[in-house]
C-alpha positions, 0 to 999 in steps of 0.5 A: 138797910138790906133785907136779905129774904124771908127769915121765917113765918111764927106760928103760935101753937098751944103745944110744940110737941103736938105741932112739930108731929103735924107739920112733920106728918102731914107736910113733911117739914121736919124740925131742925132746932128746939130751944126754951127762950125762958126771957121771952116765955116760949118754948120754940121750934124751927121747921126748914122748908125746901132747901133750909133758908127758909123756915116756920117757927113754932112757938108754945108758950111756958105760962099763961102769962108769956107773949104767946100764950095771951096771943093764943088766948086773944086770937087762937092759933096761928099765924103770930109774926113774919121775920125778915133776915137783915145784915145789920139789925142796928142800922136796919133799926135806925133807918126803919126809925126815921121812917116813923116805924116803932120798934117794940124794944130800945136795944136788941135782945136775944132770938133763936139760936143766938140771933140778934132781934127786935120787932118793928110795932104792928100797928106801923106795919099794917097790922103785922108784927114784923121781926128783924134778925140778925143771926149770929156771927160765926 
């Protein structure tokens, strides 16, 4: 299992256009991709940080029924996920299985920008929901 670094930091935020503006504004952390994820109900953003290997996410729900928006409705906005880059999401997820670490889905789905993703359960993770990704291959 390798972990390459911080991937990004999901913040859940009630409006994307409004939260882009104040990291934008205030931060000078500007947005350098936007996708509507219909499967996962969110409308998302990625926001570079220093040199662009790192990033925040911001993700707004598109229903009250989505992930995000009962997050938002449970917690208020914040901080949602920490995601970790790995080379190999399906030996990462082997590997984190016989450790006794649940992963929220059987196979990987879909992320950001192609990207290959799953979740290993926060209540396994000391109360983090901690996200996997694989970007996609060129």
């Amino acid at each position: 299992m390798t972990i390459l670094r911080i991937d990004h930091v999901g913040l859940a935020v009630p409006d994307l256009d409004e939260a882009i503006a104040f990291y934008d504004s205030v931060f000078g952390i500007q947005s350098v991709h936007v996708e509507t994820n219909d499967e996962q109900g969110v409308q998302e953003a990625m926001l570079a940080v220093g040199d662009g290997t790192t990033r925040i996410q911001l993700l707004a729900p598109l229903n009250e029924n989505s992930t995000i928006a009962k997050f938002i409705d449970r917690n208020g906005p914040g901080m949602q996920q920490l995601a970790y880059t790995v080379d190999d999401l399906e030996q990462t997820s082997k590997e984190l299985q016989s450790k006794g670490i649940r992963l929220l889905y059987d196979a990987p789905r879909r992320g950001t920008d192609d990207s290959r993703i799953n979740f290993c359960h926060p209540k396994d993770c000391g109360g983090v929901l901690i996200e996997l990704v694989e970007p996609k291959q060129p």
